[in-house]
N, C-alpha and C positions, 0 to 999 in steps of 0.2 A: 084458242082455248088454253092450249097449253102455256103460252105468254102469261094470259089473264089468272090462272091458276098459283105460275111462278114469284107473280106480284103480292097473289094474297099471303102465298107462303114467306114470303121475304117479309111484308108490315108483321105477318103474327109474330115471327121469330121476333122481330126487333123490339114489338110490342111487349112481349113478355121479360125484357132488361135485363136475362140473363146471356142472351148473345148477342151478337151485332154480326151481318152478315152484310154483304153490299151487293150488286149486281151492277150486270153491264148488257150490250145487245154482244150480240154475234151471229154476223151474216144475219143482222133485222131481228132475232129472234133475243127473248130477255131472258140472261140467265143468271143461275143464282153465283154468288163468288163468297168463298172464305179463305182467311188467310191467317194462317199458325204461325209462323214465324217467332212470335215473342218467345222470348227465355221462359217465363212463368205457362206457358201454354201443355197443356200436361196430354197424353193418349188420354185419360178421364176425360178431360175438357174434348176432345174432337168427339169422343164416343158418342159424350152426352148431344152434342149438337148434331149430328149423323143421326140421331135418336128422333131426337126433335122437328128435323126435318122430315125422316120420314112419316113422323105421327102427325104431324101437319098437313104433308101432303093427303096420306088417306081419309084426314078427314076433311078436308076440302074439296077432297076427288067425290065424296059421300054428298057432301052437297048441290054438287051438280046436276 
């Protein structure tokens, strides 16, 4: 469930073209991956994405 969950959350982020977030397994299980590193990548930009996943996740958790 939590996989399945992980998956939905990663197509919405990406869906919505303001982030791009990737994933990978670990130990079989799917997890989400970001990665900041660019020079233009600001504390705003991580906030807002931290934001977004959390609001994703609860309302995805809502529809189960």
């Amino acid at each position: 469930a939590l996989d399945a969950l992980n998956e939905r959350i990663n197509q919405r982020i990406n869906g919505g073209g303001r982030y791009f977030i990737s994933s990978t397994r670990i130990r079989g299980a799917f997890s989400l991956r970001i990665c900041t590193p660019g020079f233009r990548t600001t504390q705003e930009d991580i906030d807002g994405l931290i934001q977004e996943i959390t609001e994703s996740a609860k309302e995805e958790s809502a529809r189960c």
